[in-house]
C-alpha positions as CSV (number, residue, x, y, z in Angstrom):
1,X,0.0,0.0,0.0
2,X,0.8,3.3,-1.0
3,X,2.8,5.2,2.5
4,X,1.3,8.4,3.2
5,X,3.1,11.5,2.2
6,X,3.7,13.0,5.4
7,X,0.9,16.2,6.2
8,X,3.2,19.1,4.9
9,X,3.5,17.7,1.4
10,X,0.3,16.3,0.8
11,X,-1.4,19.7,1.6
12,X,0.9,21.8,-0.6
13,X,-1.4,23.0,-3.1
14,X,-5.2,22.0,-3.6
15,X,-7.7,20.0,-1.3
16,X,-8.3,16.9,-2.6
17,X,-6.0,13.8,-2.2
18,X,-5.3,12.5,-5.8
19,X,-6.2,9.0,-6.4
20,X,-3.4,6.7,-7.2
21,X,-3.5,2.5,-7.1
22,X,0.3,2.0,-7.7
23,X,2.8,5.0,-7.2
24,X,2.6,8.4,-7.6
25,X,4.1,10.4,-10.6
26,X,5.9,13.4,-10.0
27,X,6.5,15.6,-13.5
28,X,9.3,17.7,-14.0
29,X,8.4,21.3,-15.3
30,X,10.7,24.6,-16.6
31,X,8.1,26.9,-16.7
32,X,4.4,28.0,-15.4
33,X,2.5,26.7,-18.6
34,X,4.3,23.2,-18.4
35,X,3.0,22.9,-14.8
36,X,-0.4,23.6,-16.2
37,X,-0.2,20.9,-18.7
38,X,1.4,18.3,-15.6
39,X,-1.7,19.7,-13.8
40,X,-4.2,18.4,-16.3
41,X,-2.5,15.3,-17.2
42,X,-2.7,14.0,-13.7
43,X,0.7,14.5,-12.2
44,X,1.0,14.3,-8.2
45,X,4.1,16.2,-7.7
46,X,5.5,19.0,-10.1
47,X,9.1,19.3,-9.8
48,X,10.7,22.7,-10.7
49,X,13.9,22.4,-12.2
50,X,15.7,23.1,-15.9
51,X,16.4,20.3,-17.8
52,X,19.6,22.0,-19.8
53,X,21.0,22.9,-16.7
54,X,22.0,19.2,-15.6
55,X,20.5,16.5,-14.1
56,X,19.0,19.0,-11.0
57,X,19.3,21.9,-12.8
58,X,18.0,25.1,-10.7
59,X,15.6,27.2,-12.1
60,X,15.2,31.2,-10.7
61,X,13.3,32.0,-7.9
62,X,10.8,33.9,-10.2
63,X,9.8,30.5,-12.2
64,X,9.4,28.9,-8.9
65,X,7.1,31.9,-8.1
66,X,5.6,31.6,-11.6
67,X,4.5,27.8,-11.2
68,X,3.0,28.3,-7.8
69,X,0.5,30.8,-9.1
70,X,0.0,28.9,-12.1
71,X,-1.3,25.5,-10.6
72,X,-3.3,27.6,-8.0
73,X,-5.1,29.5,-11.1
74,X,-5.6,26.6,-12.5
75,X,-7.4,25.0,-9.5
76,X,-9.3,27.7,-9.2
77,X,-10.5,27.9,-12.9
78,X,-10.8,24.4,-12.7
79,X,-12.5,23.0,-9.7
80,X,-12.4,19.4,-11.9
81,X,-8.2,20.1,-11.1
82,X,-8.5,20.2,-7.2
83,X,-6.9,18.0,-5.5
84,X,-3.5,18.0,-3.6
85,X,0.0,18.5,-5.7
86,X,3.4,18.5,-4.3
87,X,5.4,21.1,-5.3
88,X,9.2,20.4,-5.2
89,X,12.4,22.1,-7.0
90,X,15.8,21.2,-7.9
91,X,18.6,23.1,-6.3
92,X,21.6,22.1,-8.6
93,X,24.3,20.3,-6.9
94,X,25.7,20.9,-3.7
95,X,29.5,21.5,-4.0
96,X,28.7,24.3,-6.6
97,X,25.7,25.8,-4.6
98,X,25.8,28.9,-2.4
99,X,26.5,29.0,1.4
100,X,22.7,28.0,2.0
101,X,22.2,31.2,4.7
102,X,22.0,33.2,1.9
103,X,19.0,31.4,-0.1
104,X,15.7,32.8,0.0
105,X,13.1,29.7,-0.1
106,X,10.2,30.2,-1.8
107,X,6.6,29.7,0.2
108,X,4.9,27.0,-1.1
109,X,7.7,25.0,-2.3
110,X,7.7,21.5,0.4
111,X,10.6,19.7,-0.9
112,X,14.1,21.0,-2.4
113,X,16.7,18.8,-4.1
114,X,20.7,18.9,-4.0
115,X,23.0,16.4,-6.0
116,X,25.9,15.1,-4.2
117,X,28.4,14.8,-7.0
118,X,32.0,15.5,-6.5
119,X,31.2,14.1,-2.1
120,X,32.7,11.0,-2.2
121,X,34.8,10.1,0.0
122,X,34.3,12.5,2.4
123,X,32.0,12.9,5.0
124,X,31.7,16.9,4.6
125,X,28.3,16.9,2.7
126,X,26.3,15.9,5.5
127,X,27.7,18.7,7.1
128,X,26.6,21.0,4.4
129,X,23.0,19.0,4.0
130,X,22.2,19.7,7.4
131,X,22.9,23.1,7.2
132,X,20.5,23.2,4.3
133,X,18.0,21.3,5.9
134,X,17.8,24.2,8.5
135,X,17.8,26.8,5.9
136,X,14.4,25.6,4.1
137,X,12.6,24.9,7.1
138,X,12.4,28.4,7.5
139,X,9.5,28.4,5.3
140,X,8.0,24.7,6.3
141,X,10.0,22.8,3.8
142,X,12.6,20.0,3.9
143,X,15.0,18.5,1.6
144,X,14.7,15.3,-0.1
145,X,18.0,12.8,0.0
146,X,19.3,12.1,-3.6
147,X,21.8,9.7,-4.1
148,X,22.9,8.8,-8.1
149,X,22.9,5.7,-9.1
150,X,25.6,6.0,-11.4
151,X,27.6,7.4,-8.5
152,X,31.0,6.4,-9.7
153,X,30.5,8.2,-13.0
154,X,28.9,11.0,-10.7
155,X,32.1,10.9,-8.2
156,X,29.2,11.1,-5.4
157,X,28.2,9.1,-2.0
158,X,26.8,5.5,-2.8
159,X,23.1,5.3,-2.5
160,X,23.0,2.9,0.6
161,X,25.9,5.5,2.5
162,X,23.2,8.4,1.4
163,X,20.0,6.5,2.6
164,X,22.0,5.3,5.9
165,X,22.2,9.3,6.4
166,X,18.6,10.0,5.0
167,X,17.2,7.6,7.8
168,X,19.9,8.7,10.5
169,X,18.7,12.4,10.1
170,X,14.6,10.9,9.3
171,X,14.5,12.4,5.5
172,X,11.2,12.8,4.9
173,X,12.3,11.1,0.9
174,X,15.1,9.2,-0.6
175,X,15.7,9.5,-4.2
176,X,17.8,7.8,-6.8
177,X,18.6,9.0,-9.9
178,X,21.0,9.1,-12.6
179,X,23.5,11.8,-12.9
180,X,24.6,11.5,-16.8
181,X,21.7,11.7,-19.1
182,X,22.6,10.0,-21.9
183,X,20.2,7.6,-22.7
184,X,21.4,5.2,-20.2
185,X,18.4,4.6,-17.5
186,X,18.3,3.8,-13.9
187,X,17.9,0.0,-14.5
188,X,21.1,0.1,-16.5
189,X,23.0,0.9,-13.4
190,X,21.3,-1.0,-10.7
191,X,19.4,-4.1,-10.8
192,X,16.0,-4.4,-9.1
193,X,17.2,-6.6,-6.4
194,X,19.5,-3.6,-5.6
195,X,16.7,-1.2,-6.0
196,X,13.9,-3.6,-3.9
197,X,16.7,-4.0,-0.9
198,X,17.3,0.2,-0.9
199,X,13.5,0.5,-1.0
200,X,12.7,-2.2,2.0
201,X,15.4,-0.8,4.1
202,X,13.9,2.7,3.5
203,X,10.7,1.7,4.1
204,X,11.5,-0.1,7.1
205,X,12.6,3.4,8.7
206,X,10.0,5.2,7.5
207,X,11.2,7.0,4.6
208,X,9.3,7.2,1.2
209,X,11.8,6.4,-2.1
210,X,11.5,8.4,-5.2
211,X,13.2,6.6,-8.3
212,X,14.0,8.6,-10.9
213,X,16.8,8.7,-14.3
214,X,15.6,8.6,-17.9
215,X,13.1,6.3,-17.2
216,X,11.6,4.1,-20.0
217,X,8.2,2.9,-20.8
218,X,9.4,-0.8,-20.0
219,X,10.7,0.7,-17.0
220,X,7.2,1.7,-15.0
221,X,5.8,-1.9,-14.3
222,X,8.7,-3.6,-12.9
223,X,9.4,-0.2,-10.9
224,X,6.8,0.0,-9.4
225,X,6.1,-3.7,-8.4
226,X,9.2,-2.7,-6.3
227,X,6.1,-0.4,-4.0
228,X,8.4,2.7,-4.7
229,X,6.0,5.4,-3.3
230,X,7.0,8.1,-6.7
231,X,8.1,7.5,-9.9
232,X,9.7,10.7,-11.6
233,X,10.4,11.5,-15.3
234,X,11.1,14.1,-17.3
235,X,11.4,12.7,-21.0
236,X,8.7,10.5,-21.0
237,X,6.2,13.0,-20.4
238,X,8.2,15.7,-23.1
239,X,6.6,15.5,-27.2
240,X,8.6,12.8,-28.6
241,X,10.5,11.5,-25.7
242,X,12.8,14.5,-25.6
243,X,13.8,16.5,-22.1
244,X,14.7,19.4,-24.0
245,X,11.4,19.9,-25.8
246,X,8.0,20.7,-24.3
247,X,5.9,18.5,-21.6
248,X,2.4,17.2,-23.4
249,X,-0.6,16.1,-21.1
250,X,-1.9,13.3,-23.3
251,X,1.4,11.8,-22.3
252,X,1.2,12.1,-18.6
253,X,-2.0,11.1,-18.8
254,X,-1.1,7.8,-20.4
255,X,1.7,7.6,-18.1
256,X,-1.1,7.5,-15.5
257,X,-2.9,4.9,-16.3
258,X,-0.1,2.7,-16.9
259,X,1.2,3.0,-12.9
260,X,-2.7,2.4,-12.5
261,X,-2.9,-0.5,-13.9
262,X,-5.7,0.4,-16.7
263,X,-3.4,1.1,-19.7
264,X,-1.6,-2.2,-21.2
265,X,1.8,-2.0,-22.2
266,X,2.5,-2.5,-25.7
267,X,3.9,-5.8,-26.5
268,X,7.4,-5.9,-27.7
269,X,7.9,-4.9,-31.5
270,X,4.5,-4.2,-31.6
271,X,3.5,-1.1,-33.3
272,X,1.5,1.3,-31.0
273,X,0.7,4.5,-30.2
274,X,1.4,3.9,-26.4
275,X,5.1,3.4,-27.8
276,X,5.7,5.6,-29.7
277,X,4.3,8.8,-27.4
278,X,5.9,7.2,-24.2
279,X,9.6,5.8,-25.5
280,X,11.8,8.8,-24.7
281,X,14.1,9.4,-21.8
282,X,15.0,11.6,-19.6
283,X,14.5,13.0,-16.2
C-alpha cells in the first residue's frame, strides 16, 4: 500500500488527495505553462527544475514563483483540477551551490533537491545538507536525499551511505537518480534486487523512495512492483520523448494509467501509439 506523504507535502497546493492505485508520478516542469499541462494530465508532484541545466538543474526564484500561481489558477478555474499536488524544486548540486544562509526559499515549495556529485569520500556533505536542511525549514519545507545511481561516474556518496544518512537524520524522501543523461536509464545501473533491498530498508525506517533517471516505458511496471512510493520522469512526459522539448498532457495522462494499472503496455515490437508517445528518456 501506497505510505502516506507526510501532512506538509500532501497539503501543498489543492484539497483533494489525488487517487493513485500504484505509485505516484511526479513531473518535472521549466516553466508555469508546463506545470499547467502536468496539472491536467494527472501528475502528483510537479518538480521545478531546468532540464539543460543538468540532471537537478536550478531554475530562478521567479519560475518557482511563476509555477506556484499557475497550478493555484488553475485549480481555481478548474474545480475538476483540485486535489492535492506536491510542489518540489531542484537546487543544482551541492559543491557548486551557495553557502545556504543566503537562499531565500520560496513559500509554497515543500521539498528542495541537491546532488551530491564530487562528495565521495568524504563525510563533509552531510555537514553541508544539514545546514540546508535548516535553511528551508524556514518556510515549512525540507529536503529530499538524492543519491545517483551512477555514483562512480557522478564521483558522489553510494546510494546505501546516502540512505543510511537520510534515515539517520529521518528524510522525509530518498531519491535515486542518474547523474549522466545520456540515454542510459536507472535499471542500466542497478538491478531491481538492488533497487527492492534500498526500497525495504527505506521503508523499514519510515522513509518514502523516489526513483527517478531517464526512465523508459518498459521501465514503469517492474518499478513499481518494487512499491516505490514516486516515480519521476522528465522525457517521458516531453513531445517525442525528448527532455529538452516541451511537456504534453496526453502523455502524462497515459503515463497515469499505466502505474494504475488500466493502460496495457504495448507488447514488444509491436507497433503502437502507447510506444511511440511514451519511449523517450529523460528525467
Amino acid at each position: 500500500m501506497m505510505k502516506k506523504i507526510p501532512t506538509n507535502a500532501a497539503e501543498n497546493i489543492g484539497t483533494q488527495p489525488a487517487s493513485r492505485h500504484g505509485p505516484r508520478l511526479l513531473v518535472s516542469v521549466r516553466s508555469a505553462e508546463e506545470a499547467r499541462l502536468a496539472l491536467r494530465g494527472g501528475a502528483d508532484f510537479v518538480d521545478i527544475k531546468e532540464p539543460a541545466a543538468g540532471s537537478l538543474g536550478r531554475s530562478s526564484p521567479g519560475v518557482h514563483v511563476e509555477v506556484l500561481g499557475a497550478l493555484r489558477s488553475e485549480m481555481d478555474a478548474n474545480p475538476e483540477l483540485q486535489r492535492s499536488v506536491v510542489v518540489t524544486a531542484a537546487l543544482g548540486e551541492l559543491m557548486t551551490s551557495e553557502a545556504p544562509e543566503t537562499y531565500t526559499p520560496v513559500p509554497g515549495l515543500v521539498l528542495y533537491k541537491l546532488g551530491l556529485s564530487g562528495c565521495a569520500g568524504s563525510d563533509g556533505w552531510k555537514e553541508k545538507l544539514d545546514a540546508w536542511r535548516v535553511r528551508v525549514a524556514d518556510s515549512g519545507a525540507d529536503l529530499a536525499a538524492v543519491s545517483y545511481a551512477d555514483h562512480q561516474v557522478a564521483n558522489a556518496p553510494d546510494p546505501r551511505e546516502v540512505l543510511d544518512y537520510a534515515i539517520a537524520g529521518r528524510f522525509p524522501f530518498f531519491l535515486i537518480d542518474t547523474f549522466e543523461k545520456k540515454g542510459r536509464s536507472l535499471t542500466d545501473f542497478m538491478s531491481e534486487d538492488e533497487l527492492g533491498d534500498l526500497l525495504r530498508h527505506a521503508h523499514g525506517h519510515d522513509v518514502l523512495v523516489a526513483l527517478a533517471g531517464s526512465l523508459r516505458l518498459e521501465d514503469l511496471r517492474p518499478l513499481a512492483a518494487l512499491r516505490t512510493d514516486v516515480l519521476a520522469v522528465r522525457g517521458a512526459a516531453c513531445e517525442r520523448g525528448q527532455r529538452e522539448l516541451g511537456i504534453d498532457a496526453r502523455r502524462i495522462e497515459e503515463l497515469v494509467r499505466i502505474l494504475d494499472g488500466t493502460m496495457a503496455l504495448p507488447v514488444s515490437g509491436g507497433a503502437s501509439h502507447s510506444r511511440s508517445a511514451l519511449g523517450g528518456r529523460g528525467a
